[in-house]
C-alpha positions in Angstrom: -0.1 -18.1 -100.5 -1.2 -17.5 -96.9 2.5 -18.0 -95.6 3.6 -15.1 -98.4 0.5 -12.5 -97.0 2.3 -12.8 -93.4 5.7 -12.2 -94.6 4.2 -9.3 -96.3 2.3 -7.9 -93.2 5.4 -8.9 -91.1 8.1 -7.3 -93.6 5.9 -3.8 -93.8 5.4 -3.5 -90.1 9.5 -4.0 -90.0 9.8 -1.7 -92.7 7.5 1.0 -91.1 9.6 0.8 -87.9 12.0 1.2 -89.6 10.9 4.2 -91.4 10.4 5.8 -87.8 13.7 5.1 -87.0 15.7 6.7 -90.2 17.1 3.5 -91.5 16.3 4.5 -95.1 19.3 2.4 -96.8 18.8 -1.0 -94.8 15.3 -0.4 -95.9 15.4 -0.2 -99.4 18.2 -3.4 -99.0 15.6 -5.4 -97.6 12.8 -4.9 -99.7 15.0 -5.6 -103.1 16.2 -8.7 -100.9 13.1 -10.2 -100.8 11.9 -9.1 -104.2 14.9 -10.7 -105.9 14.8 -14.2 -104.2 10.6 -14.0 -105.4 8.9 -13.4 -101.6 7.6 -10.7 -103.0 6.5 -9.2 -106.7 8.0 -6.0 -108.4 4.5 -4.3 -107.3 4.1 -5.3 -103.5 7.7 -4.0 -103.1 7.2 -0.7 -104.3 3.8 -0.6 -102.2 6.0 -1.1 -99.2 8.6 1.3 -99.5 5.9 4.2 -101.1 4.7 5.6 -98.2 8.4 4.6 -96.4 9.8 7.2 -99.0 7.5 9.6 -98.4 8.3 9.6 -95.3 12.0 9.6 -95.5 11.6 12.5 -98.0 9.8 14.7 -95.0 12.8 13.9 -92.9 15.2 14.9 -95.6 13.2 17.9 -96.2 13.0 18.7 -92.6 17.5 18.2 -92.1 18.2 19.9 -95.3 15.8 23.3 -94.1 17.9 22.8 -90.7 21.0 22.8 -92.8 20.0 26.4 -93.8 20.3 27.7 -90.9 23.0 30.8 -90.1 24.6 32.3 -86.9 26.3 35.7 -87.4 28.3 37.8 -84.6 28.9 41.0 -83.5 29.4 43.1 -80.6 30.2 46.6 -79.0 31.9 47.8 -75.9 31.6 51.5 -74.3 34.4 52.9 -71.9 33.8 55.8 -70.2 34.9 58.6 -67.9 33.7 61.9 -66.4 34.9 64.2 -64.6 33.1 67.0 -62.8 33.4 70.1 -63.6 31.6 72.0 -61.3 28.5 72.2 -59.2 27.3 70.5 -56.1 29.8 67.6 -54.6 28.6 64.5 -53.7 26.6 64.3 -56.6 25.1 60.5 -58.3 24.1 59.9 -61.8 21.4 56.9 -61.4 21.8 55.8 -65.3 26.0 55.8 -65.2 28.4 54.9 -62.4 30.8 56.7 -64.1 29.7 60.3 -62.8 31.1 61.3 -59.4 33.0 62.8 -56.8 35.4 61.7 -54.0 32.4 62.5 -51.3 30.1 60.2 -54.4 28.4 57.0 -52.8 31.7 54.2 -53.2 29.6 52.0 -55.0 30.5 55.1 -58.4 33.4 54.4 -61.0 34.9 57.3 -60.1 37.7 56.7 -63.3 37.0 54.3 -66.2 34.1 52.5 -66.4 32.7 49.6 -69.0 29.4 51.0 -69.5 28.4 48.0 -71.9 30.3 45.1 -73.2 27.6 43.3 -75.4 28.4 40.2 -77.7 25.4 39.5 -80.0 24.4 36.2 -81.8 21.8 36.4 -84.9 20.6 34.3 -87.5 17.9 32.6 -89.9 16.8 29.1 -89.6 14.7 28.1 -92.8 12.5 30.6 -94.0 10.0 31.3 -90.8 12.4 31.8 -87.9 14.9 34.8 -87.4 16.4 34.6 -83.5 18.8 37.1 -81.8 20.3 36.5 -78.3 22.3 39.2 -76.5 24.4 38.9 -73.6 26.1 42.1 -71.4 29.4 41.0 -69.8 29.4 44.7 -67.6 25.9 44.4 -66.4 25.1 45.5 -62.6 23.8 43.2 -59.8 21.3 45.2 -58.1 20.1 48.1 -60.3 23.0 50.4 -58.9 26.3 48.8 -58.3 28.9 46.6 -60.0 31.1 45.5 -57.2 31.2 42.2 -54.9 32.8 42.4 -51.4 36.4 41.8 -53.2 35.5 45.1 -55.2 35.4 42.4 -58.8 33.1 43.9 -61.0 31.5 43.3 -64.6 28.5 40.6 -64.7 26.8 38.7 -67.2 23.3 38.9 -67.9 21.0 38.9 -70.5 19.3 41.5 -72.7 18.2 39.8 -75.3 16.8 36.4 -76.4 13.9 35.6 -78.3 12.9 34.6 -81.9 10.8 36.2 -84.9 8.3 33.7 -86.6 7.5 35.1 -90.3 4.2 34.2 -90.9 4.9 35.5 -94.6 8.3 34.8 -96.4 8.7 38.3 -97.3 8.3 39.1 -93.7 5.6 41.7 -93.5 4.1 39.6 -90.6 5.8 38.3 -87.8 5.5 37.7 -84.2 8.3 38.2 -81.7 8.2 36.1 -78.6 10.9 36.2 -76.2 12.7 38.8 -74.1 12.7 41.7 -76.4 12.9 45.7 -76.3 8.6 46.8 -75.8 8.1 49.0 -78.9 7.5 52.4 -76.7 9.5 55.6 -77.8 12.1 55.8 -80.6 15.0 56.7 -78.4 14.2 53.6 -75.8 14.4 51.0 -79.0 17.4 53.1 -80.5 20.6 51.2 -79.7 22.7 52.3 -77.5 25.6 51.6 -80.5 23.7 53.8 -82.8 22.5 56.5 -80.0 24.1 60.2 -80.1 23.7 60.8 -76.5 25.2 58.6 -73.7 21.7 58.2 -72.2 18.3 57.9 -73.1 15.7 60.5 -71.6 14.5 59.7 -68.0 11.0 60.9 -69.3 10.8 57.6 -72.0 13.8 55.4 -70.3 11.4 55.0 -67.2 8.1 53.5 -69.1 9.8 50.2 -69.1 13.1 49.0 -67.0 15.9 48.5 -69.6 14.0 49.2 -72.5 12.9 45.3 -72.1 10.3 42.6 -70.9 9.6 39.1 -71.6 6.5 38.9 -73.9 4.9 38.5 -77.1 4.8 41.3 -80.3 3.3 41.0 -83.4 4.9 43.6 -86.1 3.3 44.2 -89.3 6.3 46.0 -92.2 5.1 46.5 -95.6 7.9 45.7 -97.9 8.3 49.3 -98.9 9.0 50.5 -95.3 11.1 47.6 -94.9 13.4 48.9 -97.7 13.0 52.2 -96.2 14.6 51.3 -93.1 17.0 49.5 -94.6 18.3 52.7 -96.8 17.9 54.5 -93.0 20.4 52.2 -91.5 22.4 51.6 -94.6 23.3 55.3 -94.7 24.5 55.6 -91.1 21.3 57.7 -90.2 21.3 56.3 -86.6 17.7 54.6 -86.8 15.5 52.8 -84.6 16.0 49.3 -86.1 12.7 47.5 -87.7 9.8 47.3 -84.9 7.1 47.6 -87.9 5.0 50.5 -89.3 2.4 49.1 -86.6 3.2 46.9 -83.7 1.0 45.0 -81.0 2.3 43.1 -77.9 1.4 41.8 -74.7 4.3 41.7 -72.0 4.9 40.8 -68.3 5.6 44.4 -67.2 7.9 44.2 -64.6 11.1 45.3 -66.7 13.9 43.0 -68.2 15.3 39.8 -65.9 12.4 40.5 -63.1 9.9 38.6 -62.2 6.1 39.2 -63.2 4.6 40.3 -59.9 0.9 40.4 -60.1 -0.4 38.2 -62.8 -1.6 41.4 -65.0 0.0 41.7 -68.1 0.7 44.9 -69.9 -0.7 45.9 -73.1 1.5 48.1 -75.8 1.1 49.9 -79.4 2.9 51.8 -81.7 2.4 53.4 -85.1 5.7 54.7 -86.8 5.6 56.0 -90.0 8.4 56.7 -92.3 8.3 58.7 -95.7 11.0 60.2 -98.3 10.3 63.4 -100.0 11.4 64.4 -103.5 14.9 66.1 -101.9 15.5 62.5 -100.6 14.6 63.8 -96.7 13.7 61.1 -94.8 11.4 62.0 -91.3 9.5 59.1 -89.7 6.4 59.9 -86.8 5.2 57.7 -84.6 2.6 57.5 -81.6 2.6 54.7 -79.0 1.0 54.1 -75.7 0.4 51.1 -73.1 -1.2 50.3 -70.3 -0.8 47.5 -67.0 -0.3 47.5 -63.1 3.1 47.5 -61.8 3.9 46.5 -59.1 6.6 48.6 -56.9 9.4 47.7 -54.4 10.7 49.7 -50.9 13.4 50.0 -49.1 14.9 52.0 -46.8 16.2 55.8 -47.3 17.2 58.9 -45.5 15.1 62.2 -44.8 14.8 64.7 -43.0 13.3 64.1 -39.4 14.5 62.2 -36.3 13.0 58.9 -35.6 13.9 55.2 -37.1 11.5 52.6 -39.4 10.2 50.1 -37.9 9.9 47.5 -39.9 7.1 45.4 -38.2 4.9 48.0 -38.9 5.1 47.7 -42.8 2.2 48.0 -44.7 0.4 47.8 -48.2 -2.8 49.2 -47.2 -2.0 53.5 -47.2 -0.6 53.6 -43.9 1.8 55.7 -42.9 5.3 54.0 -42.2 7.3 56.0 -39.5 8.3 55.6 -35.8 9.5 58.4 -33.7 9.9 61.8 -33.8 9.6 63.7 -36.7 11.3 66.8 -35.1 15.3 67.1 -36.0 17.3 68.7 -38.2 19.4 65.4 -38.6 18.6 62.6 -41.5 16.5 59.6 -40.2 15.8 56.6 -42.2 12.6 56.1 -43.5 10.6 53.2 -45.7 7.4 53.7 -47.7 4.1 52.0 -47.6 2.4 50.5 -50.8 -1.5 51.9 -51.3 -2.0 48.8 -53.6 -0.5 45.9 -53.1 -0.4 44.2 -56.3 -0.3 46.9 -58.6 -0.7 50.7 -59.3 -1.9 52.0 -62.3 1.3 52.3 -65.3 -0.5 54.2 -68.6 1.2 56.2 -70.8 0.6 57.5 -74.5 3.7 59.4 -76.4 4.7 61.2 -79.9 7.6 60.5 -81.4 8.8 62.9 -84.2 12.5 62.5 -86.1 14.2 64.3 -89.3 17.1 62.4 -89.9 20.3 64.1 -90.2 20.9 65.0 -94.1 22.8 66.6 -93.1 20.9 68.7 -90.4 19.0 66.3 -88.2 15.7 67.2 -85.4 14.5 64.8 -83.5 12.0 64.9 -80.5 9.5 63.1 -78.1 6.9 63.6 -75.1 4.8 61.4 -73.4 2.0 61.5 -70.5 0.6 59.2 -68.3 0.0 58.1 -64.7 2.3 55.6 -62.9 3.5 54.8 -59.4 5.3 57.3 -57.0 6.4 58.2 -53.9 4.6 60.7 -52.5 7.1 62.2 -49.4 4.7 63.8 -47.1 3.1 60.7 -46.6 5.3 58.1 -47.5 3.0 56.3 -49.5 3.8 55.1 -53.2 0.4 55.6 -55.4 -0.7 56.3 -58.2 0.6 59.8 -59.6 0.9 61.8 -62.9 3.8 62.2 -64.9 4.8 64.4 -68.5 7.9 64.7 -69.8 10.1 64.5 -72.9 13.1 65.9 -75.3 14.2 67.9 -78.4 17.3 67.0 -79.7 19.5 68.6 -82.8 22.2 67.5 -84.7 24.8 68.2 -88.0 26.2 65.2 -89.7 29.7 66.2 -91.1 31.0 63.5 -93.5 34.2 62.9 -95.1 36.3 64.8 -92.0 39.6 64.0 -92.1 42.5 63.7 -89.2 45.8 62.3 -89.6 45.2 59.6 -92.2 41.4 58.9 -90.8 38.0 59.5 -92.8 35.4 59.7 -90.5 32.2 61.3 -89.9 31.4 64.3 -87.3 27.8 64.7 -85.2 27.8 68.1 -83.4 24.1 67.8 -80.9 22.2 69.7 -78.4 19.7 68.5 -76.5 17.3 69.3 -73.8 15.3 67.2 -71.5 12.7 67.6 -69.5 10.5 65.2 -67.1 8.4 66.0 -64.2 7.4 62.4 -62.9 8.3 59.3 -61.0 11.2 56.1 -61.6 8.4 53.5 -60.8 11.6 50.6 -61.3 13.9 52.3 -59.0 13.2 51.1 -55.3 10.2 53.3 -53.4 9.3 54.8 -57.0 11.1 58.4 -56.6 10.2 61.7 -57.9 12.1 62.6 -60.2 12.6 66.0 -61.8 15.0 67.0 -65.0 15.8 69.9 -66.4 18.6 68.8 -68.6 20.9 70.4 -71.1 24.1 68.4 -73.7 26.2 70.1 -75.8 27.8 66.6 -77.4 30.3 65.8 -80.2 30.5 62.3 -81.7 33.8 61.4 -83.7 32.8 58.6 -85.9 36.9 57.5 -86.6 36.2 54.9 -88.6 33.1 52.2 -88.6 34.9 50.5 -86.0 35.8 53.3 -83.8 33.9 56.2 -82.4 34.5 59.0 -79.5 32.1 61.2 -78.0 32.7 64.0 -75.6 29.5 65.4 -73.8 29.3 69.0 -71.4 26.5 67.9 -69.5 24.6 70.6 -67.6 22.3 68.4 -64.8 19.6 69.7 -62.8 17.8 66.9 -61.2 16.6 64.7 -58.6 19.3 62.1 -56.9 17.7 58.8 -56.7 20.5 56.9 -55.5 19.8 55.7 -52.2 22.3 56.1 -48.9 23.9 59.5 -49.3 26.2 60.5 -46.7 27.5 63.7 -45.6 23.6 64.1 -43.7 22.4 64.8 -47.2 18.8 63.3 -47.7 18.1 60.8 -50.8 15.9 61.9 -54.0 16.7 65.4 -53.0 17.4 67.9 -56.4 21.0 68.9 -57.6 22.6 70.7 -60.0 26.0 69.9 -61.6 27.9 70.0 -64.6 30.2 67.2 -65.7 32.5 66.4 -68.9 31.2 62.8 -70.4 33.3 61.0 -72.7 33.1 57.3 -74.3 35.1 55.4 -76.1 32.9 53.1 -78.2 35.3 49.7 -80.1 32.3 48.1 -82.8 32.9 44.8 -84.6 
């Protein structure tokens, strides 16, 4: 009897390792082994493998919600060109290399250009966890230019990467941790796929650097807007995507691919509400604001006034960073001091207001705020106001036929406006835009769309090393033709 209770003890501590270790069929072998040669009864041997089974069902259950899982793909690329067609020469476009002139900086796509070249991989795993992860083959190394010493251009970096966890199954909660778009401004979480204009506004665009941060969001849809955006987006109404009727989020607040700076994370919220009248119009509102330090960078750039930096002499504390003369008529190169080192105050609330085009569209937005800036007559960056926004209309023209195509026309106009600072662009510029588009998209077919834009610019430069003794951040005004080429699949 005593020599049968250690083969039991023995045999369930090797049937419990076993467990661990997946080996559910030699297992269940063993345990009928022994039953049938009488070591042990009918009852012990289910005793054993009871809590085995349970076990192994738990690891079954586990494989079999992997097994669920999906991975769908899809993509875009944009081609552009521009030519000018009138105004000032010598001209830069910060947000696209595409715009410019033979006397342009040499670092601008003066022809074609791949403005975006994005290859997108989504999917559900079980029922809590939705992931996306985005890739741009035609990124820029630097901020402002896309060629290596060879003149090879086009790099790969990422956008997007970060999973949803439903904390309901019909996802009215979630949480969104990763390297996502911060829900500020419809236009800045409005893909660039679905966008009417080639840019976003420089009054919204310049809350966060590429729209993106690493951080964590918590979204909260009711089902009913949920199905409301999906009727949006279904019907080709160019919306937003789903960032919640309310969302919440802390982030590092640096921008997208940057390193967090100053160990102060920014806060964000939004409320964006969509409804459907009895004539089927859809309008959504939203208001969103945020609030963090942010931490600027400096560099070198030409002004007016003779003299050189000297670099030793950099400072953080307010002081005024110039050597030399400040007499001349000829461009000298300057670099700013920093009034706080690790971070300036970066506020802002904004409204959001759209009618979606059915088939005549309005859409609009303005925010204020404070944020980091140069400040030119004493080359310090600190902490300065900003305002600034857009109104944009549109006509959506279906069933327009050309040769044997079907597509869809969207005649816009917009203005913008913005009287502020680009806190991401080196030494925080001023920047001031007075904007006007006169646009046409050609939707061809879902896979194929053209857009021509008459773009009337009257704003700040704020790319750096202008030639031609023509000092940076200065304003100009030119006009320029803007077309894309946009391939979907």
């Amino acid at each position: 009897m005593q020599f049968k209770k250690v083969v039991v003890a023995v045999s369930g501590a090797v049937f419990l390792m076993a467990g661990q270790l997946a080996l559910a069929d030699s297992t269940n072998d063993l345990v009928d082994a022994l039953v049938s040669k009488g070591v042990l009864t009918e009852e012990e041997g289910k005793l054993l493998t009871k809590g085995h089974k349970g076990e192994m069902d738990g690891v079954a259950k586990k494989e079999k919600s992997y097994a669920k899982g999906t991975m769908n793909f899809r993509g875009y690329m944009q081609l552009r060109n521009t030519p000018i067609m009138g105004g000032e020469k010598g001209v830069n476009l910060w947000s696209d290399r595409s715009v410019g002139d033979d006397t342009s900086l040499n670092d601008q796509d003066k022809n074609f250009l791949i403005r975006r070249m994005r290859l997108i991989f989504y999917g559900d795993v079980g029922d809590r966890l939705y992931y996306y992860i985005q890739p741009d083959l035609a990124s820029s190394i630097g901020g402002t230019t896309n060629s290596n010493a060879s003149g090879a251009g086009s790099f790969a970096q990422l956008r997007d990467a970060y999973g949803d966890v439903h904390l309901t199954k019909n996802k009215v909660h979630r949480i969104r941790v990763g390297q996502s778009k911060v829900p500020y401004g419809y236009e800045n979480l409005q893909s660039s796929q679905n966008r009417l204009a080639l840019d976003r506004v420089d009054a919204l665009n310049s809350a966060v650097r590429d729209e993106r941060d690493l951080g964590a969001f918590y979204y909260y849809t009711p089902e009913n807007v949920q199905a409301l955006f999906k009727e949006i987006q279904d019907a080709g109404l160019k919306h937003s995507g789903n960032y919640g009727l309310f969302g919440f989020g802390v982030y590092n607040g640096q921008g997208a691919n940057a390193r967090d700076q100053n160990d102060n994370l920014h806060v964000v919220a939004r409320v964006s509400y969509p409804w459907k009248t009895d004539s089927g119009q859809i309008y959504e509102m939203g208001i969103q604001g945020y609030h963090g330090e942010y931490v600027p960078t400096t560099g070198n750039y030409n002004r007016y006034g003779g003299g050189s930096t000297d670099s030793s002499s950099l400072s953080t504390s307010g002081t005024k960073i110039f050597t030399g003369s400040q007499s001349g008529s000829g461009t000298a190169t300057w670099r700013p001091g920093v009034s706080v080192s690790n971070g300036i105050a970066d506020e802002r609330v904004g409204v959001s207001f759209r009618m979606y085009p059915q088939p005549f569209g309005l859409e609009g937005e303005w925010n204020w705020g404070k944020t980091p800036g140069l400040d030119r007559e004493t080359n310090i960056i600190s902490e300065k106001n900003l305002n600034g926004g857009y109104v944009q209309a549109s006509y959506k023209i279906d069933n327009f036929k050309f040769f044997e195509t079907n597509g869809t026309l969207l005649p816009f106009i917009k203005w913008q406006y913005f009287d502020g600072y680009n806190k991401a662009e080196t030494n925080a510029p001023r920047n001031q835009v007075n904007d006007w588009e006169y646009g046409l998209e050609w939707q061809i077919a879902p896979e194929v769309e053209l857009v021509a834009v008459y773009h009337r610019m009257h704003r700040n430069n704020l790319v750096t090393g202008n030639t031609n003794n023509r000092q940076d951040y200065e304003r100009f005004q030119a006009n320029a033709l803007r077309m894309q080429l946009q391939y979907n699949w």
